[in-house]
C-alpha positions as CSV (number, residue, x, y, z in Angstrom):
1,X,57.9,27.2,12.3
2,X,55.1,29.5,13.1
3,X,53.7,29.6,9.4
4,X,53.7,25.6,9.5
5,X,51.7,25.6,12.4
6,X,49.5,28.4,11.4
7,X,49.1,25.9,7.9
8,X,48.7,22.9,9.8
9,X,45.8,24.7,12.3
10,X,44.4,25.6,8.9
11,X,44.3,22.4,7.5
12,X,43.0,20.8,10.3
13,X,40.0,23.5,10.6
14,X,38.8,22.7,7.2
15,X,38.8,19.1,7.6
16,X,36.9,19.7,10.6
17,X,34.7,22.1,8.9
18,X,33.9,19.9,5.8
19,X,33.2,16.5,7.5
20,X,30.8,18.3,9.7
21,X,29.2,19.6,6.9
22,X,29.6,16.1,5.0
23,X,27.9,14.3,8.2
24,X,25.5,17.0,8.4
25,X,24.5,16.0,4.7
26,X,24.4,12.5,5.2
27,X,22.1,12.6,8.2
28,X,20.0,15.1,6.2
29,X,19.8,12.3,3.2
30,X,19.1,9.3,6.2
31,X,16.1,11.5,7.1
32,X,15.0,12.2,4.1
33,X,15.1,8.1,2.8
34,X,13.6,7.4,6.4
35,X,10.7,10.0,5.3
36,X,10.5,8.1,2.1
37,X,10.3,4.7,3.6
38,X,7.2,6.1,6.2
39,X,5.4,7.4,3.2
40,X,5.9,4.6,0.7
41,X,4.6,2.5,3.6
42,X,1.3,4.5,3.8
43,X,1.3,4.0,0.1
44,X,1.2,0.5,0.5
45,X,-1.5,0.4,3.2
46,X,-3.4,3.2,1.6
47,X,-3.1,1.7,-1.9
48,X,-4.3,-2.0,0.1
49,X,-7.3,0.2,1.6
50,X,-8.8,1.0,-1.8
51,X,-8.4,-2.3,-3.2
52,X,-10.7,-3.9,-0.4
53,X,-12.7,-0.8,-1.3
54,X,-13.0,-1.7,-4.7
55,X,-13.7,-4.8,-4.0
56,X,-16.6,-4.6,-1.2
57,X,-17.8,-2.0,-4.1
58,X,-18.1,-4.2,-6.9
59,X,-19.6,-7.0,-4.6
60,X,-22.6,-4.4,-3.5
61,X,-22.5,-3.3,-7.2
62,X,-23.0,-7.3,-8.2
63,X,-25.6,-7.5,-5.5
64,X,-27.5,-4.5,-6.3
65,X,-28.0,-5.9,-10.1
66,X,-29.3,-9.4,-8.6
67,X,-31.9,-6.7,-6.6
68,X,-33.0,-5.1,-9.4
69,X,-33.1,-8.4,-11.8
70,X,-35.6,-9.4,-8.5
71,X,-37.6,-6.1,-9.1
72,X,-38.0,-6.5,-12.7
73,X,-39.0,-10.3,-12.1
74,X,-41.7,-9.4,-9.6
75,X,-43.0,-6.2,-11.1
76,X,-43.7,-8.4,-14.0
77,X,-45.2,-11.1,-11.9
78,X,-47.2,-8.9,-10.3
79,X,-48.6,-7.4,-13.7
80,X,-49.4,-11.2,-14.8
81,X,-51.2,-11.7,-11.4
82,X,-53.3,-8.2,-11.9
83,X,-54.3,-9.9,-15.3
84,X,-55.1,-13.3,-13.7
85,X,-57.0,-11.5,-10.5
86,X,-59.2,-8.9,-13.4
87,X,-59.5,-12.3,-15.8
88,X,-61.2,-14.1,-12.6
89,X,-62.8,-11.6,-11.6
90,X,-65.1,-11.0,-14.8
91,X,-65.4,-15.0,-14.5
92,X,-66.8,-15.0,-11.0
93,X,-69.0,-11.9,-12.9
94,X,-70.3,-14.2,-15.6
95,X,-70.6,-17.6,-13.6
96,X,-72.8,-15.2,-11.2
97,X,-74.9,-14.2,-14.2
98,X,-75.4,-17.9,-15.4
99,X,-76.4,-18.8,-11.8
100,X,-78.7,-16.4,-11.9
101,X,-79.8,-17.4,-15.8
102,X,-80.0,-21.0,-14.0
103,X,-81.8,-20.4,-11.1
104,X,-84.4,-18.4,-12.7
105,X,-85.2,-21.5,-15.4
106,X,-85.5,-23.8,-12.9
107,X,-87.6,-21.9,-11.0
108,X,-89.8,-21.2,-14.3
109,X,-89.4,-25.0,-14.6
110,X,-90.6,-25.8,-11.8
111,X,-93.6,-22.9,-11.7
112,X,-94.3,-24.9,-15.2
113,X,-94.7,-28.3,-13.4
114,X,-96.9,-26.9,-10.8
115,X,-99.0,-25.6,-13.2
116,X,-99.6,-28.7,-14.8
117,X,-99.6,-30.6,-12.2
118,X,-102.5,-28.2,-10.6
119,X,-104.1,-28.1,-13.6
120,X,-104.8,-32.2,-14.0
121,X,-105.9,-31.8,-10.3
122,X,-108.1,-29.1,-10.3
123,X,-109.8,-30.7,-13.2
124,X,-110.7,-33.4,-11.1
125,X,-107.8,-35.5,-11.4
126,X,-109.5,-37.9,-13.5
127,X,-108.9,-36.3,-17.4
128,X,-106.0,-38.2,-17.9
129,X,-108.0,-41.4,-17.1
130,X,-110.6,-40.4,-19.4
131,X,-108.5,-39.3,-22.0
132,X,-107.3,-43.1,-21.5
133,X,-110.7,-44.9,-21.5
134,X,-112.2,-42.8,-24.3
135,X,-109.3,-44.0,-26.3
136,X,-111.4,-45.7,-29.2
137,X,-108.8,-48.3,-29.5
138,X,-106.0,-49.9,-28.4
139,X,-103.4,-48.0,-30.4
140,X,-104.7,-44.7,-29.6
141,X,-105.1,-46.1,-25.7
142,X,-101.2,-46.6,-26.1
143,X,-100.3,-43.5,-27.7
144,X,-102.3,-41.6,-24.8
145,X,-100.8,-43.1,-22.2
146,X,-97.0,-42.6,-23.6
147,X,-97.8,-39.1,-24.4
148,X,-99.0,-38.8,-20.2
149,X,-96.0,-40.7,-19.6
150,X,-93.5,-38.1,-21.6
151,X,-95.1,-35.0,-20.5
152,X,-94.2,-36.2,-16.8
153,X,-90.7,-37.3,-17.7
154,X,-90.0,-34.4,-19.7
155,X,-90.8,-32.2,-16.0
156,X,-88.8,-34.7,-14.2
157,X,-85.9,-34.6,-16.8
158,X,-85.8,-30.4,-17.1
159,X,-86.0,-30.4,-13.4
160,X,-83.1,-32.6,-13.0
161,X,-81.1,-30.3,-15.8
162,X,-81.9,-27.4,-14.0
163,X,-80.8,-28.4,-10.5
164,X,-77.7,-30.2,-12.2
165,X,-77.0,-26.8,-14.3
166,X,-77.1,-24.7,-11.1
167,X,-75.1,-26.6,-9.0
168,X,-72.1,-26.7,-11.6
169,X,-72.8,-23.2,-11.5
170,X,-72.3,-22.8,-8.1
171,X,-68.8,-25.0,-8.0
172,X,-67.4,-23.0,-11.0
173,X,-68.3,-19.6,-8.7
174,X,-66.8,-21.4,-5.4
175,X,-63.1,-22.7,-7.8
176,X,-63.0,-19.4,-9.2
177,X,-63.4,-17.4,-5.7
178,X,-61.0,-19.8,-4.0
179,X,-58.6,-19.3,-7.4
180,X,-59.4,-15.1,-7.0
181,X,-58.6,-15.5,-3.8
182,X,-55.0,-17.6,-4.5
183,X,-54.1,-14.8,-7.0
184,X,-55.1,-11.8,-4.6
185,X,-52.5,-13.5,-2.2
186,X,-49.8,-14.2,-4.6
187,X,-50.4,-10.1,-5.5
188,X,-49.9,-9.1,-2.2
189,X,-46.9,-11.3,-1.4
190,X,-45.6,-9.9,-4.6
191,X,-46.2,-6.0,-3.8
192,X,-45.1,-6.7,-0.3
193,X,-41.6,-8.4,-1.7
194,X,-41.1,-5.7,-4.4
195,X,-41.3,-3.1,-1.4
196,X,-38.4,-5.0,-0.1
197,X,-36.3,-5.1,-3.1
198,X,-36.8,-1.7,-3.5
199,X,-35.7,-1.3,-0.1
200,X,-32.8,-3.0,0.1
201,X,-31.8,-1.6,-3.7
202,X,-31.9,1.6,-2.0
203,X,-29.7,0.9,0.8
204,X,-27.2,-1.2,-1.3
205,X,-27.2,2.2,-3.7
206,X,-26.0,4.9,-0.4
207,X,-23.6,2.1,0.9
208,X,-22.2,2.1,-3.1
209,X,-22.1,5.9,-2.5
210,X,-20.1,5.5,0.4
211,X,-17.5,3.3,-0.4
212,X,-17.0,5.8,-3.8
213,X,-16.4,8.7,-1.3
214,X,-14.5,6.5,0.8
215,X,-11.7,5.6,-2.3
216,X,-12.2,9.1,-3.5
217,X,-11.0,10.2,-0.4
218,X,-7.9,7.3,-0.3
219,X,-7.1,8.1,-3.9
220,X,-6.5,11.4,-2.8
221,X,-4.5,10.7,0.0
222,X,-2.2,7.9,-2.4
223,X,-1.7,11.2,-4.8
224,X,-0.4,13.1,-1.1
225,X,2.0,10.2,-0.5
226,X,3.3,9.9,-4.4
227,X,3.7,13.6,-4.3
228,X,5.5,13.8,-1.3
229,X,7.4,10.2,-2.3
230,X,8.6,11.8,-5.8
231,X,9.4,14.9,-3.2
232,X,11.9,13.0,-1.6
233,X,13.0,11.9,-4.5
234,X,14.6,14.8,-5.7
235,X,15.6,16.2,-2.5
236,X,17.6,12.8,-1.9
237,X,18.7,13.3,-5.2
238,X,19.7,16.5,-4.5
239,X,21.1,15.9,-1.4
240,X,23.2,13.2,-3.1
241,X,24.8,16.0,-5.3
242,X,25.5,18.3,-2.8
243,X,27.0,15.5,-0.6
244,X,28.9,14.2,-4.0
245,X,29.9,18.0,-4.3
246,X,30.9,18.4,-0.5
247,X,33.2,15.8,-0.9
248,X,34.9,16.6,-4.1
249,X,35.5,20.0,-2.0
250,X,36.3,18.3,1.3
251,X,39.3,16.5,-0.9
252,X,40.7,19.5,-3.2
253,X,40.3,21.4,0.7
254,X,42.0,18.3,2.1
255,X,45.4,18.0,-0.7
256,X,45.4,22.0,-0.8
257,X,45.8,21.8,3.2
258,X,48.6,19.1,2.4
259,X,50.1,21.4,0.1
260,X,50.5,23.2,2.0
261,X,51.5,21.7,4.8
262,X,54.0,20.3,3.0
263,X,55.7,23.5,1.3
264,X,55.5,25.0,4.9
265,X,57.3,22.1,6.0
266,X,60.0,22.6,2.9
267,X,60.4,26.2,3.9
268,X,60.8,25.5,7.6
269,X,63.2,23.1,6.7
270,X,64.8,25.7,4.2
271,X,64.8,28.0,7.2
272,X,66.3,26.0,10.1
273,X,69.1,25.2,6.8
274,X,69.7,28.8,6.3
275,X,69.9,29.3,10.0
276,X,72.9,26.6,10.5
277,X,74.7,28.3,7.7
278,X,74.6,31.5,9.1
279,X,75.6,30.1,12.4
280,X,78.4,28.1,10.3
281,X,79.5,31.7,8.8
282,X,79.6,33.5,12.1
283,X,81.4,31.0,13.9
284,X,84.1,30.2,10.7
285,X,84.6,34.1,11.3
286,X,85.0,34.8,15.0
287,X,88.0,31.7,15.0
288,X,89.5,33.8,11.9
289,X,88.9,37.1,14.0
290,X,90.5,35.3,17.0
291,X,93.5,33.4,15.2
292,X,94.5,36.9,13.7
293,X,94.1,38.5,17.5
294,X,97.0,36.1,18.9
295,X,99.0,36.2,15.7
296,X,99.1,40.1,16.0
297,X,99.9,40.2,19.8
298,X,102.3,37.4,19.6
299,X,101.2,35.3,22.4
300,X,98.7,34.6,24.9
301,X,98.0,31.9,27.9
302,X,97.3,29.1,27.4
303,X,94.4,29.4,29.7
304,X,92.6,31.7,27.2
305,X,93.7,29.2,24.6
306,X,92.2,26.4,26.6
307,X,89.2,28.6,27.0
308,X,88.7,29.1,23.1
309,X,89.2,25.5,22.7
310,X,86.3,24.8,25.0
311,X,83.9,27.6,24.0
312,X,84.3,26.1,20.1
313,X,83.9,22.2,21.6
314,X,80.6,23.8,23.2
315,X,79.5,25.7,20.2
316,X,79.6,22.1,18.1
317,X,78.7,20.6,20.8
318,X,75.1,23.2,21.2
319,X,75.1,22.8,17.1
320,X,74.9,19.3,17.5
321,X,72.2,18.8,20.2
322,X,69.6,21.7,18.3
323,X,70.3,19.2,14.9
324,X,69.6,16.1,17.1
325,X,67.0,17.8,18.3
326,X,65.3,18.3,15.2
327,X,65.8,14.9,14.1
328,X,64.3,13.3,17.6
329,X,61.3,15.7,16.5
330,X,60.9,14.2,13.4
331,X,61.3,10.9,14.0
332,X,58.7,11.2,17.3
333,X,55.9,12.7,15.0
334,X,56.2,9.9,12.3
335,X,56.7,7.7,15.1
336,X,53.3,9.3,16.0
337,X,52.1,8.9,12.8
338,X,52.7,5.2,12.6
339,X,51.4,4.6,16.1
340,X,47.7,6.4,15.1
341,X,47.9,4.6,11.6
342,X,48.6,0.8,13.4
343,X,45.9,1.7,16.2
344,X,43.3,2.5,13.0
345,X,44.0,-0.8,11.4
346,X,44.5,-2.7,14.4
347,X,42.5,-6.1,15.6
348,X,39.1,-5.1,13.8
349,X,40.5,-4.0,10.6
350,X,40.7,-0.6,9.1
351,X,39.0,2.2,10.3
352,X,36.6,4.0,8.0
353,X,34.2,6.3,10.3
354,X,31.1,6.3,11.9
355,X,28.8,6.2,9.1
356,X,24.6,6.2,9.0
357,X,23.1,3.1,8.9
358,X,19.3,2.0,7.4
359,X,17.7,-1.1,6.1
360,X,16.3,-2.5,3.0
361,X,14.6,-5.7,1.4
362,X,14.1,-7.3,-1.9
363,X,9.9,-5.4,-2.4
364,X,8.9,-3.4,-4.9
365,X,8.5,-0.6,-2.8
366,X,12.1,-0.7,-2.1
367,X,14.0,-1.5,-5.2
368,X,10.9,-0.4,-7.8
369,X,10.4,-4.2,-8.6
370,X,10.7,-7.2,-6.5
371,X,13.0,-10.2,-6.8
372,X,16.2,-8.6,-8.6
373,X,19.8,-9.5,-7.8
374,X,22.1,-7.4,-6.6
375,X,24.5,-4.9,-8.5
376,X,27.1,-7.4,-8.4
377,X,24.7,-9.8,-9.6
378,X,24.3,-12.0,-6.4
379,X,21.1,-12.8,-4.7
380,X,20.8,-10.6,-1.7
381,X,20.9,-12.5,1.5
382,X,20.3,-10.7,5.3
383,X,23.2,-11.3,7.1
384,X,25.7,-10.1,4.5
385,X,24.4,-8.3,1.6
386,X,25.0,-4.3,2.2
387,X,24.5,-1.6,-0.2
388,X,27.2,1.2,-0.4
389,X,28.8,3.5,-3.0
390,X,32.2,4.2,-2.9
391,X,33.9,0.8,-2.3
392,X,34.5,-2.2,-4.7
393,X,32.3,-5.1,-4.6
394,X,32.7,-7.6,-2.3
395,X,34.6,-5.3,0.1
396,X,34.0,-6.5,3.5
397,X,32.3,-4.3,6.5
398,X,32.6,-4.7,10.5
399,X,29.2,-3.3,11.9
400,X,28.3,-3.9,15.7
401,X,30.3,-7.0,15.7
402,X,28.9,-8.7,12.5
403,X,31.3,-8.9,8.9
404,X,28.8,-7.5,5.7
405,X,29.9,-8.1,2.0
406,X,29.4,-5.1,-0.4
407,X,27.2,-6.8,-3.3
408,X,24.9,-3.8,-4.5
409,X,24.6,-0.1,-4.6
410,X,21.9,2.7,-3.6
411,X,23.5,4.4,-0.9
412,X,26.6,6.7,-1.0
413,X,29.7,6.4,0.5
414,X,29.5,6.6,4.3
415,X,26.0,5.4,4.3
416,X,25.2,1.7,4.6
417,X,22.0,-0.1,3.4
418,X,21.6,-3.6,5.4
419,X,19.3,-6.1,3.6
420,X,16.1,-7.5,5.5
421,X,14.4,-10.6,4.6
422,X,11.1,-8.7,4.9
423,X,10.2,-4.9,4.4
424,X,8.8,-5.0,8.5
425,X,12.2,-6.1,9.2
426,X,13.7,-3.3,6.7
427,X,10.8,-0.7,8.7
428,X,11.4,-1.7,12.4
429,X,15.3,-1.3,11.7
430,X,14.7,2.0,11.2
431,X,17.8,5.1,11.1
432,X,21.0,4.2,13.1
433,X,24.6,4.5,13.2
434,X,27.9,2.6,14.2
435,X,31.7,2.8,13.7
436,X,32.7,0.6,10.8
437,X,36.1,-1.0,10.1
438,X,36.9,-2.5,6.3
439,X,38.6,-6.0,6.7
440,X,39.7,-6.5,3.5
């Protein structure tokens, strides 16, 4: 009796010993996905940072090209406008020197008029008169007085080109100021834009530096997070093993312990059989002992036989109760046995354990792409889709209250993986646990 209890204490020890270590496991492997499912979700935001990086760089990249297209565009215009301002220049420099050219023949113009005309009246005014009257005919009279009459209109008629000469001279200079003056402003709006081009090129070109440090910086941190996400990885992976290992040990542990449970329950039995035939044997020879005893002394009263009688009606009677005993015993502990078993699969079905409980959806970051069906090749729906190893498909699960079909896989057995319509929802579950009960 003592050996099967010792065996029994034994038993129970290990159990003990190994589901610890199997819970100890699985919280180890919750910890590890829930580390997993923080970084992966940095990932995401970090991988979402340097997209809106890259994009707010390509648009200052796009802008600073349309800044230097305006450079180019008004470094050229202003080299056509420094032509145009030198080409008017030497205009206004040549219309001065014709304006001069004019002014001084129609100055020498006039000077020759006034010489003339001082001449015919210093000579007493009356030469062209007599040059008429001493005509010595008609013909000559007439050709005198036309030659008087062109000299005069020839002064009149170089006068007027003179004056006209100079004063298209002057509104050549005054159009060609005014248009020097257009292209001196159009050079210095030009200079004064390029200066801001130049500007802003500059500023676009450290804000492009910028964001390149800034996505250097978040590529960096995306390699942290991969590194640490393929991490997890294989210590989940690992930890999957060891708990796959755990609990091909926790069951060789757990039918050894019923082993031998069992054989000390053979042997005990073996013993308390030995036990009754050696009683059997001793009491088969104290009657003989005692029969011979009154057949050698001949006779004896029949008190002491009376008393004989009754000690061997209390001996079966002792015999008896320690049997009945032993069979009260046995049928109390599978009484027991049945009790616990009937409480375990009572009202909310049978019991499985209190197993680790996390969340999942249908993203890429969760499954590796998004949209698949299940294992079991249904589509995933919250509310009854669960993930877990170790179960056929479509078992059904109690949890908090609410019954879960088994449709996919990703977890190991004694760890349940809800489905989320959305991977906040899958997030904000978070790591939890709860007693589960199998229904079917």
């Amino acid at each position: 009796m003592k050996k099967k209890v010792f065996s029994l204490l034994l038993a129970g020890m290990l159990t003990f010993s190994m589901g610890t270590t199997a819970y100890a496991t699985e919280d180890a492997i919750a910890d590890m996905q829930a580390q997993k499912q923080q970084a992966e979700a940095g990932l995401a935001q970090t991988q979402a940072n340097i997209d809106s990086l890259q994009s707010k760089k390509q648009e200052l990249e796009n802008y600073l090209s349309d800044l230097n297209t305006q450079y180019e565009d008004l470094t050229n215009a202003i080299s056509e406008l420094s032509i145009q301002a030198g080409e008017k220049e030497n205009e206004l420099k040549q219309l001065h020197t014709e304006l001069k050219k004019a002014k001084k023949a129609l100055n020498k113009q006039y000077d020759d008029m006034k010489l003339r005309i001082q001449y015919m009246y210093e000579n007493g005014g009356t030469s062209a008169l007599e040059t008429l009257l001493s005509s010595k005919d008609l013909s000559e009279f007439l050709n005198n007085a036309e030659s008087v009459a062109k000299i005069s209109q020839y002064d009149r008629t170089m006068l007027e080109k003179c004056e006209n000469l100079q004063n298209t001279i002057k509104d050549q200079e005054t159009t060609a100021e005014e248009e020097k003056a257009a292209i001196d402003q159009l050079l210095e709006e030009r200079a004064a834009k390029q200066q801001e081009v130049q500007n802003l090129a500059a500023s676009t070109s450290d804000n492009i530096s910028s964001y390149v440090s800034q996505i250097s910086a978040s590529q960096e941190e995306a390699a942290a997070l991969t590194a640490e996400i393929n991490n997890a990885d294989n210590s989940i992976a690992q930890l999957v093993q060891q708990a796959e290992q755990e609990k091909a040990a926790r069951e060789a542990a757990q039918a050894q312990a019923e082993a031998e449970a069992a054989a000390a329950q053979e042997q005990d039995a073996e013993e308390s059989s030995d036990d009754y035939e050696e009683d059997t044997d001793s009491y088969e020879e104290d009657s003989s002992d005692s029969q011979d005893s009154s057949e050698t002394e001949g006779s004896e009263d029949t008190s002491e036989d009376s008393g004989d009688s009754d000690d061997e009606d209390t001996y079966e009677e002792n015999d008896a109760d320690f049997y009945e005993g032993d069979s009260d015993s046995n049928e109390s502990e599978d009484t027991s046995d049945s009790q616990a078993s009937s409480d375990s699969s009572s009202g909310q079905g049978k019991y499985l354990g209190n197993f680790t409980l996390t969340a999942y959806c249908n993203c890429a970051q969760c499954c590796g792409t998004a949209g698949n069906l299940t294992a079991s090749g249904t589509v995933p729906t919250a509310g009854r889709t669960v993930a877990m190893a170790g179960v056929p498909f479509g078992t059904q699960l109690l949890i908090n209250g609410n019954v879960y079909t088994v449709e996919d896989l990703g977890t190991p057995y004694g760890h349940v993986d809800i489905y989320c319509d959305s991977h906040s929802e899958a997030l904000s579950f978070g790591l939890q646990s709860a007693e589960v009960y199998q229904l079917n």
